[in-house]
NUROZA-771711 format. One record per residue: y, z negated, x negated of N, C-alpha, C in turn; residue in one letter; residue number from 0. Coordinates in steps of 0.1 Angstrom, whole numbers, plus 2048, in hexadecimal, padded with zeros to 3 digits. Layout:
// NUROZA-771711
ATOM   n_c2   n_c3   n_c1   ca_c2   ca_c3   ca_c1   c_c2   c_c3   c_c1   koltor   doba
ATOM      Y      Z      X       Y       Z       X      Y      Z      X        a    NUM
...
***
This chain:
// NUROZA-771711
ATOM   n_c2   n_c3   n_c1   ca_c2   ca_c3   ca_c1   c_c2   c_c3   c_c1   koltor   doba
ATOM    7CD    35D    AA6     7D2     369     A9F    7CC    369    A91        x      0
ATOM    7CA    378    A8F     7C2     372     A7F    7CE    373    A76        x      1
ATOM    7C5    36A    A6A     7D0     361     A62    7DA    369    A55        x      2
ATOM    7D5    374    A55     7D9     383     A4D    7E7    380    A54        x      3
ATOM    7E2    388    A60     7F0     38A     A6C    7FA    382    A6D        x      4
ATOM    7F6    374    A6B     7FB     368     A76    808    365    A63        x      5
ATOM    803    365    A58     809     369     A4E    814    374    A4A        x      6
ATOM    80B    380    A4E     814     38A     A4A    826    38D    A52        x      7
ATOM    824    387    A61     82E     383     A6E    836    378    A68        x      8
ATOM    82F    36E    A5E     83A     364     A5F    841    36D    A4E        x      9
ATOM    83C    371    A4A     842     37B     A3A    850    380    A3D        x     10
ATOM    848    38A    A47     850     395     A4D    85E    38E    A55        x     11
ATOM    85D    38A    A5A     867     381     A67    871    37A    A59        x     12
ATOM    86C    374    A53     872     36F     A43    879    37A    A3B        x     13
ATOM    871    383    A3C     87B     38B     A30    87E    39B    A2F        x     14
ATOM    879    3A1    A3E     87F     3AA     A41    889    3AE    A4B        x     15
ATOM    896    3AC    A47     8A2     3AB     A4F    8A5    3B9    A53        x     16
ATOM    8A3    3C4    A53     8A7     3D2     A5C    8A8    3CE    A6A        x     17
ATOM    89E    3CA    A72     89C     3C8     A79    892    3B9    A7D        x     18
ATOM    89D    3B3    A8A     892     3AB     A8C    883    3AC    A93        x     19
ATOM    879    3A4    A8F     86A     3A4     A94    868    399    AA0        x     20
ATOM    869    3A0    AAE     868     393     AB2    858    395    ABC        x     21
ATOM    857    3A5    ABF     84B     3A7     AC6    840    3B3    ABC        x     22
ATOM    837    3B4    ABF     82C     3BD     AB4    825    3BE    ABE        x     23
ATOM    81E    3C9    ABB     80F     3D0     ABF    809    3D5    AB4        x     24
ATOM    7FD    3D5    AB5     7F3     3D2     AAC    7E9    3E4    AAF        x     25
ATOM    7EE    3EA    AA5     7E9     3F9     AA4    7DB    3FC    AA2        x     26
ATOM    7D8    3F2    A96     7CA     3EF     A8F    7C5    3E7    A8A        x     27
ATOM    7BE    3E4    A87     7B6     3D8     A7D    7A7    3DD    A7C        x     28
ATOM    7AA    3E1    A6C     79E     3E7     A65    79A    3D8    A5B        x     29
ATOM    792    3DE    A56     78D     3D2     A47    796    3D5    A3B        x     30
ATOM    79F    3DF    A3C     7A6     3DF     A2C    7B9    3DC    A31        x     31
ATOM    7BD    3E1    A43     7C7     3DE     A44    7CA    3D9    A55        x     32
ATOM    7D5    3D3    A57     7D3     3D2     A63    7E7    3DC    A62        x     33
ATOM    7E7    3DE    A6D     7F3     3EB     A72    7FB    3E5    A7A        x     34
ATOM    806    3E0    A81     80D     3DD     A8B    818    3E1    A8A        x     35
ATOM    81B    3E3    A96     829     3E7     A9B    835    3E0    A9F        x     36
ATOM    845    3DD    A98     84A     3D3     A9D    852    3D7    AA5        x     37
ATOM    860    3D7    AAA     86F     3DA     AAE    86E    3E6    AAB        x     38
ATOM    878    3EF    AB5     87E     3FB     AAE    876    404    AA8        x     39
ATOM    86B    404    AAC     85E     40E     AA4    85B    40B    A93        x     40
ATOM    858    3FD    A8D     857     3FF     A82    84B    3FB    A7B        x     41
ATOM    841    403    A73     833     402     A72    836    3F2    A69        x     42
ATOM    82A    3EE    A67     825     3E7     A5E    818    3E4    A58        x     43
ATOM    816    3E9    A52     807     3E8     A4D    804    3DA    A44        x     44
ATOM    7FA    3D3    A46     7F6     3C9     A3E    7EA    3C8    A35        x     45
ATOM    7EB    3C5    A2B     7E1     3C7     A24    7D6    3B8    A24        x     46
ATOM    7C8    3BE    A25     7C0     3B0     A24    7BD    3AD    A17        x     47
ATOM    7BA    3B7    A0D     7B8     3B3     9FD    7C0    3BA    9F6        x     48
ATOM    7BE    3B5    9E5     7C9     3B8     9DB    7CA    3CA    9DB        x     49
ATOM    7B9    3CE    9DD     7B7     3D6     9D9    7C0    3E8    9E4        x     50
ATOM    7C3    3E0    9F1     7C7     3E7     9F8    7D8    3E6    9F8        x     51
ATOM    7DD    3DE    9F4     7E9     3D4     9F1    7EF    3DE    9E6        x     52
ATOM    7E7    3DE    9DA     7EA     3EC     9D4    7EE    3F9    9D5        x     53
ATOM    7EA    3FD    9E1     7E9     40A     9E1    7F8    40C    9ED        x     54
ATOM    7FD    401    9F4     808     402     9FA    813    405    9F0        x     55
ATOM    812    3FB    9E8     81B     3FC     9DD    81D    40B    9D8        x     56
ATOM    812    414    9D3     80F     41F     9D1    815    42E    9DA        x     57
ATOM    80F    42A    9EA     818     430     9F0    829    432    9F1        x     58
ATOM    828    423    9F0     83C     420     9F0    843    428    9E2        x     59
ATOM    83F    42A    9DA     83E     431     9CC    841    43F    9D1        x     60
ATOM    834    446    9CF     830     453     9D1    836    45C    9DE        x     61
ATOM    834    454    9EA     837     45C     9F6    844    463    9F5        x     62
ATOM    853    45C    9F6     85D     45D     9F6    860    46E    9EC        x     63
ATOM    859    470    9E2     859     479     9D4    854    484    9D8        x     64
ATOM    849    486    9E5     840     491     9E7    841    495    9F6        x     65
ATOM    84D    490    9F9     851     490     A0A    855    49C    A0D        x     66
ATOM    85D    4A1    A01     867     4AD     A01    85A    4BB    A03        x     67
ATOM    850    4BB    9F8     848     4C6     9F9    841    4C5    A06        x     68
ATOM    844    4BB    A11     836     4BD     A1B    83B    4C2    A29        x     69
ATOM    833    4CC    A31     839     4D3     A3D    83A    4C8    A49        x     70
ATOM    834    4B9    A4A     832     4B4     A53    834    4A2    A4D        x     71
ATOM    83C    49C    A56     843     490     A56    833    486    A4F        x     72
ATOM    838    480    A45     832     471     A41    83A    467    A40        x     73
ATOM    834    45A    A3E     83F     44A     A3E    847    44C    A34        x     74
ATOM    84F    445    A36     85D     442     A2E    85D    436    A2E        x     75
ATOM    854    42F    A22     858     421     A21    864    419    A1A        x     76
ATOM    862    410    A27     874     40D     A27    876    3F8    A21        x     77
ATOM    867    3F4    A20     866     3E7     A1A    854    3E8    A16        x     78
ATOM    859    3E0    A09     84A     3DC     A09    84A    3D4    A04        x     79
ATOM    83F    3C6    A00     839     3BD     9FB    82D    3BA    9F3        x     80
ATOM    82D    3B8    9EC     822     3B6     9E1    820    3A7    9DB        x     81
ATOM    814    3A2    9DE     812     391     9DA    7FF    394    9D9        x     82
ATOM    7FC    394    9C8     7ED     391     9C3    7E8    387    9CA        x     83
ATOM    7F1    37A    9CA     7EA     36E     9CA    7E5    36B    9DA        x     84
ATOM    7E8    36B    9E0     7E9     366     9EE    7EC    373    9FB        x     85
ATOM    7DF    373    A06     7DF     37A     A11    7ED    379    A14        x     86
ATOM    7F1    382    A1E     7F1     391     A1B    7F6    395    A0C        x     87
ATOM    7E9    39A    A08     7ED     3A0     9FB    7FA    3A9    9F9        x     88
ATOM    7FC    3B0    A07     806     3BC     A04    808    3BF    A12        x     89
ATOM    816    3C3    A14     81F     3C9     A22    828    3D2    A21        x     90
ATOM    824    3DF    A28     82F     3E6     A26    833    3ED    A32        x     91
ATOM    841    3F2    A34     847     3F5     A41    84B    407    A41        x     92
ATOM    84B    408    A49     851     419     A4E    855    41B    A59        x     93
ATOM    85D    41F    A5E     861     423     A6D    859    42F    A72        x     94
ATOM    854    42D    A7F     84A     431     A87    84A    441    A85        x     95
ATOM    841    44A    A80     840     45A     A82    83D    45E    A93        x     96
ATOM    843    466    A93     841     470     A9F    831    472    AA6        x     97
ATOM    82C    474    AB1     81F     47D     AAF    815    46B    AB0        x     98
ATOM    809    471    AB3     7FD     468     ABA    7F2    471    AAE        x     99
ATOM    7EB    465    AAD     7DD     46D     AA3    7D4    475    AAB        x    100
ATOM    7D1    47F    AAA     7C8     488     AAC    7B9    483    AB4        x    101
ATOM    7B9    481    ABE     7AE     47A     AC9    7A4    486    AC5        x    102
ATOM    795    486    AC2     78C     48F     AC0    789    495    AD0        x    103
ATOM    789    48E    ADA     787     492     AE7    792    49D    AEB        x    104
ATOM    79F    499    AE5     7A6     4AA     AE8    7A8    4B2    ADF        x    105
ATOM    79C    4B4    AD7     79D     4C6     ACE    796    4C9    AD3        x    106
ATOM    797    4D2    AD7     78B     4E4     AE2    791    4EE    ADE        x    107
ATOM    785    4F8    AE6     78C     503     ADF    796    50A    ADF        x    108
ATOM    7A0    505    AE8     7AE     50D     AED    7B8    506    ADF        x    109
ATOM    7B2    4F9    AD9     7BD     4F7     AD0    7BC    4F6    AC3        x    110
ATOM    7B0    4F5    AC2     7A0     4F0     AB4    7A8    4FB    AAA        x    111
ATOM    7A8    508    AAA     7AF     50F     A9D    7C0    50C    A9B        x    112
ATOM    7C9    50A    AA6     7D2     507     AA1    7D3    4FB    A9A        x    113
ATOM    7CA    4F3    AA0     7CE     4E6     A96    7C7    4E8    A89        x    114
ATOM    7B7    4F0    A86     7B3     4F2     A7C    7BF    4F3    A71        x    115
ATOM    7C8    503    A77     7D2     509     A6C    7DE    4FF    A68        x    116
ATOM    7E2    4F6    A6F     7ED     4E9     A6C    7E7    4E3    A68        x    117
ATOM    7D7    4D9    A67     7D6     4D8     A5E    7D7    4DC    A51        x    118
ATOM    7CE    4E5    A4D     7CD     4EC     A45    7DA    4F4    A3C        x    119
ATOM    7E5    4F2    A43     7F3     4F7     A3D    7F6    4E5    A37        x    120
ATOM    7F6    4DF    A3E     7F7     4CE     A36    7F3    4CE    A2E        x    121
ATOM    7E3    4CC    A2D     7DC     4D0     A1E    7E9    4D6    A0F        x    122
ATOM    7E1    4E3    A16     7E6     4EB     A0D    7F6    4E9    A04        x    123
ATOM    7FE    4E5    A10     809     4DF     A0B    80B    4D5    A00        x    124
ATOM    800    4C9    A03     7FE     4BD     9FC    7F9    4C1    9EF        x    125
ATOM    7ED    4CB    9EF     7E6     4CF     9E4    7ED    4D8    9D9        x    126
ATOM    7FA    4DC    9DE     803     4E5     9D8    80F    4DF    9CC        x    127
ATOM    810    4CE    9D1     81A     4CA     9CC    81A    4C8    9BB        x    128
ATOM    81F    4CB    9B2     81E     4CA     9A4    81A    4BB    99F        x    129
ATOM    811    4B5    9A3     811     4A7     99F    81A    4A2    990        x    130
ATOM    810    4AE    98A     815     4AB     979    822    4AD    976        x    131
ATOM    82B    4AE    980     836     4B1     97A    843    4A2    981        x    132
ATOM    838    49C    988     840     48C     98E    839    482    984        x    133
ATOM    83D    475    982     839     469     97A    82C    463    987        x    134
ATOM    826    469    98A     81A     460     992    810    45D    98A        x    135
ATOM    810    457    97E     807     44F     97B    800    443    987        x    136
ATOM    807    43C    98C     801     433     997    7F6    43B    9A1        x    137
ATOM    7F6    448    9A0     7EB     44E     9A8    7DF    450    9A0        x    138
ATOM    7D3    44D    9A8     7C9     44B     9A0    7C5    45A    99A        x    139
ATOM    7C0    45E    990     7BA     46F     98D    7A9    46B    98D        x    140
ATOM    7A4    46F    997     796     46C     99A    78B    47A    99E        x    141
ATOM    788    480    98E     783     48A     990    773    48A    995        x    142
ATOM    76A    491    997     759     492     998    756    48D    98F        x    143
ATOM    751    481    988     751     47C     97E    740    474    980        x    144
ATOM    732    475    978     72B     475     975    72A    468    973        x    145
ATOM    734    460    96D     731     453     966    735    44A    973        x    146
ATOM    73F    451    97C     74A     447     987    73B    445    991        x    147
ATOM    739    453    98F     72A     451     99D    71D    44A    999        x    148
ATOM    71C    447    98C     711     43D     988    715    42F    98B        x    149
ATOM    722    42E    98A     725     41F     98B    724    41B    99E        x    150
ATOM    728    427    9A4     72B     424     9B4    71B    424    9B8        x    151
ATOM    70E    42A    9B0     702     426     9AE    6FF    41C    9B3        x    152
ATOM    703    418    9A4     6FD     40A     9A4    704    3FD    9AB        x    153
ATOM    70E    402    9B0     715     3F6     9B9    70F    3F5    9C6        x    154
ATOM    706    3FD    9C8     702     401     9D9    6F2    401    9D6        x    155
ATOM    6EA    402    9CE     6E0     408     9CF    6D5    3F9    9D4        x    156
ATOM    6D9    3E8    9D3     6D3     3E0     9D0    6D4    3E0    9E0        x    157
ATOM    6E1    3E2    9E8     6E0     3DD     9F3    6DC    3E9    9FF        x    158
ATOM    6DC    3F4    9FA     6D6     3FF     A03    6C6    3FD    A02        x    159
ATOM    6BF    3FA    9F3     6B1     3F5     9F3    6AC    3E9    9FE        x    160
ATOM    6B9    3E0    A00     6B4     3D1     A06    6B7    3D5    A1C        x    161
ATOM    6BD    3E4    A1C     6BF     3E9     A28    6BC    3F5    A2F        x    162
ATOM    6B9    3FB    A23     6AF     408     A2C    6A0    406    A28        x    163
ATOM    698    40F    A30     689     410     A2B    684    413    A22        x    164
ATOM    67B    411    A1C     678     418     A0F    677    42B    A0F        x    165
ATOM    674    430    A17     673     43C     A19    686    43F    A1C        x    166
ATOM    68A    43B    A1F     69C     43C     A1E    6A0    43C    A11        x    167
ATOM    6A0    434    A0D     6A3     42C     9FA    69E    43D    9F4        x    168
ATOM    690    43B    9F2     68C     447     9EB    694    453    9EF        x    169
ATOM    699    459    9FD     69F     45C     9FC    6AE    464    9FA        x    170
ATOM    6B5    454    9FA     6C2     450     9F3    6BF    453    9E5        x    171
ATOM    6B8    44F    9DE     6B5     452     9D2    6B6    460    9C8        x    172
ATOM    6AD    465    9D2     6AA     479     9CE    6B5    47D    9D1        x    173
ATOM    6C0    476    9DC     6CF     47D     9E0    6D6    47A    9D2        x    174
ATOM    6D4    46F    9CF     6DC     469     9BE    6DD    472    9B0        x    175
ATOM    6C9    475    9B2     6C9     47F     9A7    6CB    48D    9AA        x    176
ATOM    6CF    490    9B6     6D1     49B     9B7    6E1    4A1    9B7        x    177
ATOM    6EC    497    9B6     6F7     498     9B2    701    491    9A6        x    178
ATOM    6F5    48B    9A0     6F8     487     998    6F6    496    989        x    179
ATOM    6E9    49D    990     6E7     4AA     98A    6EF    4B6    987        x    180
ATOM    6F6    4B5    997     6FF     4C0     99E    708    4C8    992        x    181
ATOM    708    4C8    98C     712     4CF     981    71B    4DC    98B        x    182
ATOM    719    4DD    994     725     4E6     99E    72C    4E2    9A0        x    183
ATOM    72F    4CE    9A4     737     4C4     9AA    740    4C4    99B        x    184
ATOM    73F    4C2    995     746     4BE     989    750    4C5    985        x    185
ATOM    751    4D4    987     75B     4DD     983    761    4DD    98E        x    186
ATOM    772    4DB    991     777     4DF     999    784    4DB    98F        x    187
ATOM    797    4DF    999     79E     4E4     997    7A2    4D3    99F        x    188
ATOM    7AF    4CF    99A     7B7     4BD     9A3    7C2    4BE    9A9        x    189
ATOM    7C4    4BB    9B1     7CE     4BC     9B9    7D2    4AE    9BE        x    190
ATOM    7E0    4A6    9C1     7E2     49E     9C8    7DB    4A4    9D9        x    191
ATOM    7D5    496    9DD     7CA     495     9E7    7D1    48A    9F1        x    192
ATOM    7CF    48B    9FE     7D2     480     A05    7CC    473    A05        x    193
ATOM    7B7    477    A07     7AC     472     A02    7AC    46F    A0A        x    194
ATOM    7AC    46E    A18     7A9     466     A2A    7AC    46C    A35        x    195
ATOM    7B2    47D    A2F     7B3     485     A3A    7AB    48B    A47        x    196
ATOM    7A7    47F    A4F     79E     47F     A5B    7AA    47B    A63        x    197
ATOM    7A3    483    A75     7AB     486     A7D    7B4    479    A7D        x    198
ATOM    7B0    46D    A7E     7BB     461     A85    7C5    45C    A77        x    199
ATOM    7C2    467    A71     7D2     467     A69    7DB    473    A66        x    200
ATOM    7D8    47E    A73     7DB     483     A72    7E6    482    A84        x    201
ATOM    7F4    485    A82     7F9     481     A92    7FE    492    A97        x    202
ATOM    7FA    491    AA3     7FB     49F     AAA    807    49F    AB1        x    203
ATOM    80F    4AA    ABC     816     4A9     AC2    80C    4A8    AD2        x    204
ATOM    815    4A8    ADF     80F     4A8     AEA    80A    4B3    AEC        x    205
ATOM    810    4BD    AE5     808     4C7     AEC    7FC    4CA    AE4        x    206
ATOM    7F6    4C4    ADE     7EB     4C6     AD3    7F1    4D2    ACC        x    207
ATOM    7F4    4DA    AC5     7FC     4E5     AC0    7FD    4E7    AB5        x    208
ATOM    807    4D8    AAD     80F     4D7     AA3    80B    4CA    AA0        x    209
ATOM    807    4C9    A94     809     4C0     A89    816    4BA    A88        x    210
ATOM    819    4AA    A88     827     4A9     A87    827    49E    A7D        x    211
ATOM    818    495    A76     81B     48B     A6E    812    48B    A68        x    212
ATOM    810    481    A5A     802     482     A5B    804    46F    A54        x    213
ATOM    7FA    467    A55     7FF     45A     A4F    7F1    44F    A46        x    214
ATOM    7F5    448    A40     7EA     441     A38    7E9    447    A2B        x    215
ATOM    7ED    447    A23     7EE     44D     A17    7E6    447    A0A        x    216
ATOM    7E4    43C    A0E     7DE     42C     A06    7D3    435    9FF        x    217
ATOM    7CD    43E    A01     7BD     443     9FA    7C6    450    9F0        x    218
ATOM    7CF    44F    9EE     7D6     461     9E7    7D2    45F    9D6        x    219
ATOM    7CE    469    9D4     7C8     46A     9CD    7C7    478    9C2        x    220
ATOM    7CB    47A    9B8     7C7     487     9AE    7B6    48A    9B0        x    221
ATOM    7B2    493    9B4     7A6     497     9B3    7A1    4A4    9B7        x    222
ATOM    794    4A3    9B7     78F     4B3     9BF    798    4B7    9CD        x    223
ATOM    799    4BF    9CD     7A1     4C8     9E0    793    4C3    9E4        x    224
ATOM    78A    4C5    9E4     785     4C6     9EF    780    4B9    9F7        x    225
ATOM    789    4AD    9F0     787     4A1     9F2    78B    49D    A05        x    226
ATOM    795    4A6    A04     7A2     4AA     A12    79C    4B0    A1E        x    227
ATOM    790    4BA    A15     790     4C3     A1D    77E    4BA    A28        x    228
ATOM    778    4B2    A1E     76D     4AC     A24    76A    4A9    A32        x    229
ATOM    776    49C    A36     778     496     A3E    77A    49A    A4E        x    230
ATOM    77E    4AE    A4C     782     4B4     A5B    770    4BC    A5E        x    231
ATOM    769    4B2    A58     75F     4B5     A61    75A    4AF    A6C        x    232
ATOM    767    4A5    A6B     763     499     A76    76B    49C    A84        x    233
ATOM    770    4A7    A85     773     4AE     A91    767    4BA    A94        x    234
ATOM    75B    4B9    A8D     756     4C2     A8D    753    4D0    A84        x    235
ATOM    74C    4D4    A89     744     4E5     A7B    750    4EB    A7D        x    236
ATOM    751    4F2    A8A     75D     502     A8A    76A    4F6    A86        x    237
ATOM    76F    4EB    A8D     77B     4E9     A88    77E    4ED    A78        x    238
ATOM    774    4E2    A6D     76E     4E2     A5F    76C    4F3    A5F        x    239
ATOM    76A    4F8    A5E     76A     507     A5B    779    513    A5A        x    240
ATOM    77A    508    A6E     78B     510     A69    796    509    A61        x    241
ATOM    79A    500    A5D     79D     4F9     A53    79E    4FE    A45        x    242
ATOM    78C    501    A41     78C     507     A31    790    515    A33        x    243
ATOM    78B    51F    A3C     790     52C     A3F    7A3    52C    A39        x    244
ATOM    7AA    523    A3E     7B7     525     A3F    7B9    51F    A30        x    245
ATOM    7B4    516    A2F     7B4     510     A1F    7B4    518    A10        x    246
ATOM    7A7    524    A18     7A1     52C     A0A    7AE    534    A0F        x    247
ATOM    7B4    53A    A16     7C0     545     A18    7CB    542    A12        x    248
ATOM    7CD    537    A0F     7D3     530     A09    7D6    530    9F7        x    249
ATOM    7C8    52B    9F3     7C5     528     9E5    7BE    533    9E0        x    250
ATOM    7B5    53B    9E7     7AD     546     9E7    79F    542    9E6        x    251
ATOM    794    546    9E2     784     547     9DF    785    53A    9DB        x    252
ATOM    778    531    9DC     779     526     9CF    768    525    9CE        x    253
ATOM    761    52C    9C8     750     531     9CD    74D    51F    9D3        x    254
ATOM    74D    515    9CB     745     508     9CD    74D    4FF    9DB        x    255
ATOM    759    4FE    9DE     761     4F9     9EA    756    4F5    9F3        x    256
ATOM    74D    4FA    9F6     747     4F5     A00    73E    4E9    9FC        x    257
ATOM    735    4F1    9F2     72B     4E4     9EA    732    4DB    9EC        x    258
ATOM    73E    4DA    9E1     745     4CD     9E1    748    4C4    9ED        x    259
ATOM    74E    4CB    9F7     752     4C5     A03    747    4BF    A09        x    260
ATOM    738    4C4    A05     72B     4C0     A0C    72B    4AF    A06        x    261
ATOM    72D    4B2    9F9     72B     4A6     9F0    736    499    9F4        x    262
ATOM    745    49F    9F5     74D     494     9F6    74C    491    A03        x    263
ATOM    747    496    A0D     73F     492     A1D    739    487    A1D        x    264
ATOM    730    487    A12     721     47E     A10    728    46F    A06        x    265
ATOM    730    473    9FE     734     467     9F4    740    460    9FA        x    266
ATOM    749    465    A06     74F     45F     A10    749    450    A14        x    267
ATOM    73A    456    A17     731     44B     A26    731    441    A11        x    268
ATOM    729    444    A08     727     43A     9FD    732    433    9F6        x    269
ATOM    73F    43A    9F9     74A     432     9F6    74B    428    A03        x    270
ATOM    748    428    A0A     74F     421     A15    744    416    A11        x    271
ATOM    738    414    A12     731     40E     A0E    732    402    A07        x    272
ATOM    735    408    9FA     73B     406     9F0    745    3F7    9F4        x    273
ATOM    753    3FE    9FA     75C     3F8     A01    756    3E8    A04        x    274
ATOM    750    3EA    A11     74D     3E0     A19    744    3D6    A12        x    275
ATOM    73D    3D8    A07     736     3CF     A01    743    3C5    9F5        x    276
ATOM    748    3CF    9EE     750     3CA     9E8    756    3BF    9EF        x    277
ATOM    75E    3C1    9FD     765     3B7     A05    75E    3B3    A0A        x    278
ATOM    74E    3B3    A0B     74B     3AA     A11    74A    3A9    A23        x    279
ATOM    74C    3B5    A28     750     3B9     A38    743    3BB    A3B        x    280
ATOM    73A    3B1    A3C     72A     3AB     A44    72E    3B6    A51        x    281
ATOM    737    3B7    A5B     736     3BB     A68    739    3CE    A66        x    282
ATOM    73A    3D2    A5B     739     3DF     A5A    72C    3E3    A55        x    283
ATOM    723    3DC    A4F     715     3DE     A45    711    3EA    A4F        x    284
ATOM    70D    3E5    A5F     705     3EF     A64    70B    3F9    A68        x    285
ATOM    71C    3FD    A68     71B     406     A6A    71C    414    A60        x    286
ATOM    71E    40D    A53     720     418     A44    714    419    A43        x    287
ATOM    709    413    A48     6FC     417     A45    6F8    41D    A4A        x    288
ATOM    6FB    421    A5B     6F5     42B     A63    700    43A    A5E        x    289
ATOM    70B    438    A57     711     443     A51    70A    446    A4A        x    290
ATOM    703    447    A42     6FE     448     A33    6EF    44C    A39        x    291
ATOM    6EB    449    A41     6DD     44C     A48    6DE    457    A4A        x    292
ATOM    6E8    45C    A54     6EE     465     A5F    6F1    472    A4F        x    293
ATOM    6FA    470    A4B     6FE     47C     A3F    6F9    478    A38        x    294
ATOM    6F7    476    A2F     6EA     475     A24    6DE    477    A26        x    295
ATOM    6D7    46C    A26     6C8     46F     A2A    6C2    476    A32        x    296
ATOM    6C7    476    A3F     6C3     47F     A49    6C6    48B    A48        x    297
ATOM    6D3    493    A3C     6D4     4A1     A3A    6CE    4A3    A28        x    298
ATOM    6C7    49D    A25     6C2     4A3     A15    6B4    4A2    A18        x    299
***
């Protein structure tokens, strides 16, 4: 059992009395969290570093505050734990939401716009809520920022040199100064953001239809809308089109929305990057690199 897990079971069994833990299933296990399921439907997310450890805590804060404005069920965390020093950095619990994540194999076209418009009413909901008027300082405000993207630069640029081709690099490069230039990216309007709203956090009903949850909240964030809107391109062009269609109906015209969305597409694959070097996740290197191949280089 890995030793995250085999820890976070004896924590939990220790000192979360709601319910007892005597069987689990194991939801996921990524490089920033592992997910399991105990008794009685109740999530648990574990954190592998400080840095993700934080942002549970963050959720446990914030969610509870922003639950009221939203049309569709999120967690309700009901324990959490926080320890800097020693794996698991951080644990926190919620009782099971409704609804299965959104399988890409069943949107077609008999359901592809309904679900476009539920998403797209989620959004819009989320993006509507007055941030400035709750105490969320713990949410990060992370605008288009010129200086943020020189630094995520230079965090990446030694090890994309030492793994793509030189004719790649060069053209990583020209992608760098060419939005680093962008002065279109830079003006926009902030809104609280989900910041990971791709289909498998988002949960559907059986009938594909209705939106009934949406979960993962760890990336939320003050920032551009169109941070939200990036990510539903990964169901596809018409899905991503019907999405912003119902979005701009919403908020109205926004001339740049698209640019941007092109751009937070592209700095997605370089944050993730980013990510896995930081931690150190050797067994992801190839595949954030064939992202960044795939959208970046191969589309500029």
């Amino acid at each position: 059992m890995d030793n995250v897990l085999e820890n976070a079971l004896s924590i939990i069994r220790k000192e979360f009395n709601k319910v007892p833990i005597d069987s689990i299933k194991i939801l996921a296990s990524g490089f920033g969290s592992i997910v399991i399921e105990g008794n009685q439907g109740i999530i648990f997310r574990i954190a592998r570093n400080v840095d993700i450890a934080k942002k549970y805590v963050m959720e446990c804060k914030v969610l509870p505050q922003i639950e009221k404005y939203l049309n569709v069920n999120i967690p309700k965390p009901i324990w959490y734990k926080f320890n800097r020093a020693l794996p698991p950095y951080g644990i926190m619990a919620y009782r099971k939401l409704e609804g299965n994540p959104i399988a890409f194999s069943k949107v077609n076209q008999r359901n592809r716009d309904i679900l476009a418009k539920e998403v797209a009413n989620f959004i819009a909901s989320l993006h509507k809520i007055p941030y400035y008027k709750h105490n969320f300082r713990i949410i990060p405000k992370i605008e288009n920022d010129k200086r943020v993207l020189r630094v995520l630069r230079n965090a990446t640029s030694e090890f994309l040199k030492s793994n793509l081709t030189d004719n790649e690099y060069k053209k990583m490069e020209t992608w760098w100064e060419k939005i680093l230039s962008d002065e279109t990216f830079y003006h926009h309007r902030l809104a609280l953001c989900h910041g990971d709203i791709w289909y498998e956090n988002i949960l559907v009903d059986e009938s594909y239809t209705r939106i009934v949850g949406v979960v993962d909240f760890s990336d939320m964030k003050i920032a551009d809308p169109a941070v939200d809107l990036a990510p539903q391109i990964y169901l596809g062009r018409e899905f991503h089109n019907a999405v912003l269609h119902e979005y701009i109906n919403v908020f109205g015209h926004d001339k740049s929305i698209k640019h941007r969305i092109k751009r937070h597409r592209e700095l997605r694959e370089v944050y993730g990057l980013y990510y896995v070097i930081k931690h150190n996740q050797v067994e992801e290197y190839e595949d954030t690199i064939s992202k960044i191949r795939n959208n970046i280089i191969l589309n500029n």
